[in-house]
C-alpha positions in Angstrom: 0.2 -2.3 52.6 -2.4 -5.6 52.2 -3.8 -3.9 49.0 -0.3 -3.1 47.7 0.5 -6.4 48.1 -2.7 -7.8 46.7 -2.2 -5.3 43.8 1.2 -6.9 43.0 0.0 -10.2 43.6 -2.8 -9.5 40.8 -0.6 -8.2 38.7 2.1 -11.2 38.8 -1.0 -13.7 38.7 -1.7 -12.0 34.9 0.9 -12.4 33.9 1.8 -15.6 35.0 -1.4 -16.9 33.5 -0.9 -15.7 29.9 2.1 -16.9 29.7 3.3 -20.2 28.0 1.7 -23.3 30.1 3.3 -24.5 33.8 4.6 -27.9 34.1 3.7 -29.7 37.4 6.3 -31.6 39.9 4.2 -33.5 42.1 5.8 -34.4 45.2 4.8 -37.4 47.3 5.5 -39.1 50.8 4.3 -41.8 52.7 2.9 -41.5 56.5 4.4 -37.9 57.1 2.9 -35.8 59.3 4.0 -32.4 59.8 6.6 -32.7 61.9 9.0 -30.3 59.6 10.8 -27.2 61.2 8.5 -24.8 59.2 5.4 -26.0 61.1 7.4 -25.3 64.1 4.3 -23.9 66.2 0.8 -23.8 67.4 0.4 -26.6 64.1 3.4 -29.0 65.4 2.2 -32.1 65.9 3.5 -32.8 69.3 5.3 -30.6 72.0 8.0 -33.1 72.6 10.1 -33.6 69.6 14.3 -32.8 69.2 14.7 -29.9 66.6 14.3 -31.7 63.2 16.4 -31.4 60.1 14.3 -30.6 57.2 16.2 -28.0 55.4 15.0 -28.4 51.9 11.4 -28.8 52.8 11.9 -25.4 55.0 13.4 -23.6 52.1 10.5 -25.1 49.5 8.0 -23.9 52.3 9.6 -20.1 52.2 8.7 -20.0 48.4 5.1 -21.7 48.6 1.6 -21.4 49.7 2.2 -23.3 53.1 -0.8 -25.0 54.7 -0.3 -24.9 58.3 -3.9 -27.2 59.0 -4.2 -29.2 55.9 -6.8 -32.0 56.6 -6.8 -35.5 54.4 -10.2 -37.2 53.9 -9.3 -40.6 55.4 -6.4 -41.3 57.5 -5.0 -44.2 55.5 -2.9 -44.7 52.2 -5.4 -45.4 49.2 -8.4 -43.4 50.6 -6.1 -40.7 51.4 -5.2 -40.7 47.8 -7.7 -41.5 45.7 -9.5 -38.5 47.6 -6.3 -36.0 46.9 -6.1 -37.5 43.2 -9.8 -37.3 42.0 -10.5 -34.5 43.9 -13.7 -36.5 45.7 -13.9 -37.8 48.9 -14.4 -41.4 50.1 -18.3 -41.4 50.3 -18.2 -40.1 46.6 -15.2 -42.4 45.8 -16.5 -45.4 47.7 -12.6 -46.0 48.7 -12.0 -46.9 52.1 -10.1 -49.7 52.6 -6.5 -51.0 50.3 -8.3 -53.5 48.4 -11.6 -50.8 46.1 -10.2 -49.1 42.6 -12.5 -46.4 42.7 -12.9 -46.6 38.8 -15.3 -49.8 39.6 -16.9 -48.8 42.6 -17.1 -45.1 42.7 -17.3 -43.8 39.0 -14.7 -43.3 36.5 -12.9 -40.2 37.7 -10.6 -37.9 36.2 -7.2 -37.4 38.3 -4.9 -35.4 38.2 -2.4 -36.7 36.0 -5.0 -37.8 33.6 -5.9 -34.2 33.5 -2.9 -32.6 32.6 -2.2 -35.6 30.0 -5.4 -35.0 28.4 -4.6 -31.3 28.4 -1.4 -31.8 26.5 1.2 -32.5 28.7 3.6 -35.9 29.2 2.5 -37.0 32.3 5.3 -39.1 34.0 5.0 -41.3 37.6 7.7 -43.2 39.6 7.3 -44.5 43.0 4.2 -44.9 44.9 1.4 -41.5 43.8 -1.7 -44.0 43.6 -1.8 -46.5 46.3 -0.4 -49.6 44.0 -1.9 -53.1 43.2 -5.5 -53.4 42.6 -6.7 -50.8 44.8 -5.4 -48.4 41.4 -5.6 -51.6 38.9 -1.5 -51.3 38.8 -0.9 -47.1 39.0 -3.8 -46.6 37.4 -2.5 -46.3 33.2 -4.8 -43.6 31.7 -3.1 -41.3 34.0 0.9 -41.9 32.4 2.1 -41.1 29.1 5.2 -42.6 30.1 5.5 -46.1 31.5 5.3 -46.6 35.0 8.5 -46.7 37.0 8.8 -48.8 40.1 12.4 -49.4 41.8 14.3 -52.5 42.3 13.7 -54.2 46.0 17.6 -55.1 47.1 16.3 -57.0 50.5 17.1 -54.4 52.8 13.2 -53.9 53.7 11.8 -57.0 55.2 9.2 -58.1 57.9 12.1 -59.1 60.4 12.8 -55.1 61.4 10.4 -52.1 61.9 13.6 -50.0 61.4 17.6 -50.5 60.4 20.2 -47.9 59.6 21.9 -49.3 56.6 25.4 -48.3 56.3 25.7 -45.9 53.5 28.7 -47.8 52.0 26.6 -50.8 51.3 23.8 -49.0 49.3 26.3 -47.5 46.2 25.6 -50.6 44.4 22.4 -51.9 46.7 20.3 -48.1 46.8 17.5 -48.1 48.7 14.0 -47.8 47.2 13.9 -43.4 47.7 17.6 -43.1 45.9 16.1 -44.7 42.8 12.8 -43.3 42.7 15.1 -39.9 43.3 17.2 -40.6 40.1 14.9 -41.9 38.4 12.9 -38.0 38.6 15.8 -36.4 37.9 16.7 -38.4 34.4 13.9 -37.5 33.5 13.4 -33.9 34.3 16.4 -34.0 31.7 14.1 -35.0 29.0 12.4 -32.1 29.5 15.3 -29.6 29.6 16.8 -27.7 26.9 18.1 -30.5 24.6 16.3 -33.7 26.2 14.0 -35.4 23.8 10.9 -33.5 25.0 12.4 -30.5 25.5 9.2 -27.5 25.2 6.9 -29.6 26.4 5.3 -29.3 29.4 5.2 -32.1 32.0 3.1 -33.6 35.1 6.2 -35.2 37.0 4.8 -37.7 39.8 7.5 -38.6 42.8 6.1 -40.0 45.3 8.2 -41.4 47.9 7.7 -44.5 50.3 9.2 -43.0 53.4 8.7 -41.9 56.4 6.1 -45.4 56.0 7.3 -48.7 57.9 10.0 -50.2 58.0 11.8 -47.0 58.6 14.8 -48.5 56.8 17.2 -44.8 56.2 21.0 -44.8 55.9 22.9 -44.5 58.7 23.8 -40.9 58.2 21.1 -39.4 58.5 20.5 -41.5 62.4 23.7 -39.1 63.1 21.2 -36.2 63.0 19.5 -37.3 66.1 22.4 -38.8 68.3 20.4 -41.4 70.8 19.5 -39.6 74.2 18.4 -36.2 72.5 15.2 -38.3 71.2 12.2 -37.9 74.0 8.7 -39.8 75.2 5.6 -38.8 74.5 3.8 -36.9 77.3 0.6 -38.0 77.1 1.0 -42.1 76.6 -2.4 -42.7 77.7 -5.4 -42.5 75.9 -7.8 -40.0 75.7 -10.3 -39.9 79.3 -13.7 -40.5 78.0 -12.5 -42.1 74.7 -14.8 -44.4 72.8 -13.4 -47.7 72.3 -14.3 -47.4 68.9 -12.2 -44.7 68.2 -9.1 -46.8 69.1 -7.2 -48.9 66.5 -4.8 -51.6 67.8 -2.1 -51.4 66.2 -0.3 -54.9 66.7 -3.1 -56.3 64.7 -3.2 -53.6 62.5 0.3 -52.7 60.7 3.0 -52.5 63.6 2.8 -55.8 65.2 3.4 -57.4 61.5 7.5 -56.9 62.2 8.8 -59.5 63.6 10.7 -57.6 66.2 7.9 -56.1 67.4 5.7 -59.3 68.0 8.8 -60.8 70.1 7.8 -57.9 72.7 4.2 -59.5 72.9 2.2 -56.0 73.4 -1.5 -56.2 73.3 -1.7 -53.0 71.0 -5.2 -52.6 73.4 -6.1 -49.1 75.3 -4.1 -47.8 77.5 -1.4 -50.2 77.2 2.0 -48.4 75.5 5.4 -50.3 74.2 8.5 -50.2 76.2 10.3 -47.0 76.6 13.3 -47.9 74.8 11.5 -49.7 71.8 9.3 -45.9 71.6 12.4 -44.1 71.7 14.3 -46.3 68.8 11.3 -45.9 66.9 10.3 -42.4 67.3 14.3 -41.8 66.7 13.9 -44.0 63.4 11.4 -42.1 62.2 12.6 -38.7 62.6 16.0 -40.4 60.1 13.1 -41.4 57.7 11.7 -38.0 57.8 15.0 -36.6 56.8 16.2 -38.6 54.3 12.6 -37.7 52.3 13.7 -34.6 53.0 17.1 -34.8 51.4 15.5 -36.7 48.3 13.3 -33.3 48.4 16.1 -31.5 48.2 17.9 -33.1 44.7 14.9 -33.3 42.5 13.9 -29.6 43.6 17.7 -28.4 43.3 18.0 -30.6 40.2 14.8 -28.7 39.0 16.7 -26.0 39.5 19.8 -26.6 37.7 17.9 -27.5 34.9 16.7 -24.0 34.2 12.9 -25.4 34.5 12.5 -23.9 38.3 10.8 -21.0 36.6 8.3 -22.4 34.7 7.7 -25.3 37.4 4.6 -25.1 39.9 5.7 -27.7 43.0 3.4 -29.4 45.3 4.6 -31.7 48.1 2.2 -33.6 50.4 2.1 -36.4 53.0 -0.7 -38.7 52.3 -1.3 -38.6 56.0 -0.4 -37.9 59.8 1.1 -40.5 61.8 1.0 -41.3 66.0 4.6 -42.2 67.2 3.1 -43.6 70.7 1.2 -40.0 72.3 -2.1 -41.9 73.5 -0.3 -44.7 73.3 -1.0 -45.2 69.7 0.8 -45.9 66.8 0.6 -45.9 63.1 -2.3 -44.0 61.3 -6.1 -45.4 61.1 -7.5 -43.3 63.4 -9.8 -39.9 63.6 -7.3 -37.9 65.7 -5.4 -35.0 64.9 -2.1 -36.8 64.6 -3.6 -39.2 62.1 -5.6 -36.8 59.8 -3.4 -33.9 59.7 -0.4 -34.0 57.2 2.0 -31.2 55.5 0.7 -29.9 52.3 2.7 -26.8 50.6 2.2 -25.3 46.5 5.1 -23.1 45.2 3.6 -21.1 42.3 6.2 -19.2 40.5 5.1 -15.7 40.5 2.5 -16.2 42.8 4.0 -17.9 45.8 7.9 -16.9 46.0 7.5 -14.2 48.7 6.5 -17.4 51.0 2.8 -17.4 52.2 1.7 -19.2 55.1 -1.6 -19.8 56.5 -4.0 -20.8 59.1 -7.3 -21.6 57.2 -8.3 -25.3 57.1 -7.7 -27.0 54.0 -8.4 -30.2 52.8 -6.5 -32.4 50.6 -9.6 -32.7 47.9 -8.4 -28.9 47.2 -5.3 -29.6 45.8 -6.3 -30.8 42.6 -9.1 -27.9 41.7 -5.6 -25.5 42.8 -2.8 -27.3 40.1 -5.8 -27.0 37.6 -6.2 -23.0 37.8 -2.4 -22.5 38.7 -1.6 -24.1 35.7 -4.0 -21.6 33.6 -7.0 -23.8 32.9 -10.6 -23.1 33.6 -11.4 -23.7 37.4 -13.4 -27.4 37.5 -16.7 -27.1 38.7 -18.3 -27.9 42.5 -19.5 -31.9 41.8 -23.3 -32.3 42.2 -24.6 -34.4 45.3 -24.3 -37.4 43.4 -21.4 -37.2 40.7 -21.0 -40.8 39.4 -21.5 -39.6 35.9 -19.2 -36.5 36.0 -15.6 -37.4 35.1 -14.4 -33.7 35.9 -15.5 -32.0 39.0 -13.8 -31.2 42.6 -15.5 -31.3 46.1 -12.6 -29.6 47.4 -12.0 -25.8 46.9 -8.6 -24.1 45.0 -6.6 -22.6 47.1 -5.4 -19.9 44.7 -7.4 -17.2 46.2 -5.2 -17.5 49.7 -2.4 -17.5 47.3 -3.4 -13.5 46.7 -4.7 -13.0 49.9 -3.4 -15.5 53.0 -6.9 -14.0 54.9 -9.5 -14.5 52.4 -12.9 -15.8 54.1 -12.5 -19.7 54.1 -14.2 -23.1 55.1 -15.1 -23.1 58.6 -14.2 -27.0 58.9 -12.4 -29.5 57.4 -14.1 -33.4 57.3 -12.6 -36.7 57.6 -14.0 -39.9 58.2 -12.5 -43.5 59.1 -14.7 -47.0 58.7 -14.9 -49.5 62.3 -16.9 -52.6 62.4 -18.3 -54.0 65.6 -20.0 -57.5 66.3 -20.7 -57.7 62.3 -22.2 -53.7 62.5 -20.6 -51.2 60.0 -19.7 -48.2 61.3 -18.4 -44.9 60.1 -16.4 -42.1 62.1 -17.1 -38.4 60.8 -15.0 -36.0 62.5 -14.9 -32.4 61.8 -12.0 -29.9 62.3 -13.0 -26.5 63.0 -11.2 -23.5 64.4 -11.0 -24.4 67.6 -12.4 -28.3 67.9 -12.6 -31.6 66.9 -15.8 -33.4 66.9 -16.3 -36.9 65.6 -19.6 -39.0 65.5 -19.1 -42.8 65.2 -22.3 -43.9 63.4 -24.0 -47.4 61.7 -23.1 -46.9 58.1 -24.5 -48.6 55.2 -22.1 -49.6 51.6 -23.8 -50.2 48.5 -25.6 -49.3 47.1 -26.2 -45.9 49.1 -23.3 -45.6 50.8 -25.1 -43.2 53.9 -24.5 -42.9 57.7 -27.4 -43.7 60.1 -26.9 -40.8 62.3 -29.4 -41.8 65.2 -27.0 -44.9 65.1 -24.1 -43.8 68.0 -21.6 -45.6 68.9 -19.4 -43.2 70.0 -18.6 -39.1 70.2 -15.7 -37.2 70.8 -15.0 -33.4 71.3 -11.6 -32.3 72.3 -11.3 -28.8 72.7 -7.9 -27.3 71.0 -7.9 -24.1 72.7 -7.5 -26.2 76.4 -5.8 -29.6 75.5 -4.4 -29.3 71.6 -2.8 -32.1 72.5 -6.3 -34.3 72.8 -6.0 -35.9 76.1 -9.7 -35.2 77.1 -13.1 -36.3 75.3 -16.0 -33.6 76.8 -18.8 -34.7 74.6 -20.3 -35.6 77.3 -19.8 -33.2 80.0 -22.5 -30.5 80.9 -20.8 -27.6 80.0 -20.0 -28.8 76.5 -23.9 -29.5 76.0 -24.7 -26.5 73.6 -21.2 -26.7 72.0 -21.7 -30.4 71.2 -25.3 -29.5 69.5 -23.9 -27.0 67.5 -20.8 -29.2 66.1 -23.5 -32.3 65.8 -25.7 -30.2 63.3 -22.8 -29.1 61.8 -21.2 -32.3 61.0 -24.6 -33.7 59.5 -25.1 -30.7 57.3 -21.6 -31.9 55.7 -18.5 -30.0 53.9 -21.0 -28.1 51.2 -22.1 -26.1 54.2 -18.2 -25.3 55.3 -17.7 -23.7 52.4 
């Protein structure tokens, strides 16, 4: 039956790529990690959750290429994305804070948008795709053929709450940041459609949406879905045994404690210290509302898609730019190396290809995504980048994903990489961490910037190996325990070899 099916799936792929050329609807959110019903499972990010509502990112899921362990390069907003949108990750890009446009620091990349705009489609973007301000000098213009949209701020999203539920009678004439960025898509998937003014010509479509990110501002509704009391604690609110310090971000400091009503609770945001239980709950509870109203939003510019009569001829990609901690460890907010930072939904619903549903196990990375649209769409695969690519505008260091599209157990990368930048008494440092089958191993190392941009590896200041098959969960650093000794050798020399020898 497997070579039946990768028979048909040949012959579908054919004909799919002769055909007339695929528009792309790129779907964006902010801070999502994969807590969505169809990752319900051994990839759910925590074992304590209430059933969520994600019915339209389900359904996309059942038509799509879904990437049950999808790995970003850098567990924060513009790494993350610049990685995903040139295809190159942040030692290539040189992008690791909010502040570096990798166009000045890194090389001037191709990305995905320009790509398809160069190639002769109308490239569109609304919302937040490239982290915004000068880390993308403004959205980054050679991408758009069409000017940028963002939406109008109405006040309801301020620095006094980390969360509200807004009464959806006030937001008819006051809508939220999503519902615009959500109408905005779908007036102008209507230029596209039979009679709109670019009607027959094929579009890259950018949505990207700022929830489930702080302040989890959602409309009342959608807090119905998760009536208070049905909302649990995490199990494990204590940090890892055996952590680093280094490996720790506090979070009051960070991105949390800058809400106003979380600084009145005057929480340290150190180790082993955890917020009270009801301010967890409201916020875990807020949260989950955030995830579903992306998830609605989803769900009219997909069925809006739809109705259109472009569905067809569509490839859709959603992604979250990364995971997110809602208080397991303790921890909150991204900017870490640990599973629940760096591990973040990813799905691609190739018409033809993908509408049987295909999910799979293998470890992706977010770098693959673009090298995937490109061959999906029916272009020549880019090439593998060099060791040093500062010179090449078109290349990928990720890997398409079509293959697993014909066959969901094709041989794949053996890890995934991801990497997050401390500093100590005035020391740079760097945390590589590498996902494999059954572990995560990180090294925190001195790192030197520019102009080389390379880890000190005799440099430790830290390791970490959590074994998934015994604690998925991450409660328990073994790097240094005796019976881990030759397992911990054999990830080390791993993670220095790097992601060309995962391949």
């Amino acid at each position: 039956m497997m070579y039946i099916r990768i028979f048909l799936v040949l012959i579908s792929y054919c004909c799919y790529i002769y055909g007339k050329p695929k528009n792309v609807l790129f779907l964006a959110s902010d801070d999502m990690r994969p807590e969505l019903s169809c990752y319900a499972g051994a990839d759910f990010p925590s074992p304590v959750h209430p059933p969520m509502h994600t019915p339209n990112l389900d359904a996309l899921a059942r038509r799509s290429l879904l990437l049950k362990r999808a790995y970003v390069q850098q567990a924060v907003c513009s790494p993350s994305r610049t990685s995903l949108l040139t295809g190159r990750r942040p030692d290539t890009t040189h992008v690791y804070d909010l502040q570096r446009y990798w166009r000045n620091v890194g090389g001037n990349f191709t990305t995905i948008p320009q790509f398809f705009k160069e190639n002769g489609y109308i490239s569109a973007g609304m919302g937040k795709i490239f982290h915004p301000g000068q880390a993308s000098n403004h959205d980054d213009p050679i991408s758009w053929t069409l000017p940028y949209f963002h939406a109008k701020e109405y006040g309801w999203e301020t620095n006094e709450k980390s969360w509200d539920a807004i009464p959806d009678v006030l937001l008819a004439e006051k809508p939220l940041l999503d519902s615009q960025i959500a109408e905005r898509a779908i007036k102008t998937l209507e230029l596209f459609a039979g009679g709109g003014k670019y009607s027959g010509t094929p579009f890259f479509l950018g949505v990207g949406f700022h929830r489930p990110h702080l302040p989890f501002v959602v409309p009342e509704s959608f807090f119905d879905l998760y009536p208070v009391g049905t909302v649990r604690l995490p199990d494990n609110p204590y940090a890892p045994v055996n952590m680093p310090e280094v490996a720790w971000i506090n979070y009051e400091t960070e991105e949390l404690g800058a809400y106003t009503d979380q600084r009145k609770l005057n929480c340290s945001g150190k180790i082993n210290t955890t917020l009270p239980a009801s301010d967890v709950l409201a916020l875990r509870r807020a949260y989950y509302a955030a995830v579903s109203w992306t998830d609605h939003l989803v769900g009219v510019v997909v069925n809006k898609l739809r109705e259109l009569g472009l569905e067809n001829n569509t490839i859709v990609s959603f992604w979250g730019d990364h995971g997110w901690q809602l208080g397991e460890h303790g921890e909150w907010c991204k900017h870490t190396n640990f599973e629940l930072a760096t591990h973040a939904p990813m799905m691609v619903h190739v018409p033809g290809l993908t509408d049987g549903g295909i999910a799979t196990d293998s470890l992706t990375e977010f770098v693959d995504l673009f090298p995937t649209l490109v061959e999906a769409a029916g272009f020549e695969p880019l090439p593998l980048c060099p060791e040093v690519s500062k010179d090449i505008r078109l290349c990928t260091e990720g890997r398409s994903l079509v293959p697993l599209m014909m066959n969901s157990r094709e041989p794949w990368k053996n890890a995934a990489f991801t990497q997050y930048p401390r500093e100590q008494n005035g020391t740079h440092i760097m945390g590589y961490t590498m996902r494999t089958d059954k572990y995560r191993y990180t090294e925190w190392v001195e790192f030197i910037y520019a102009p080389v941009y390379k880890p000190i590896w005799g440099e430790l200041f830290g390791v970490e190996l959590y074994d998934h098959v015994l604690d998925p969960e991450e409660n328990w650093n073994h790097a240094y325990e005796p019976r881990y000794e030759h397992t911990r050798k054999t990830l080390s020399k791993q993670l220095r070899q790097g992601w060309r020898f995962a391949l």
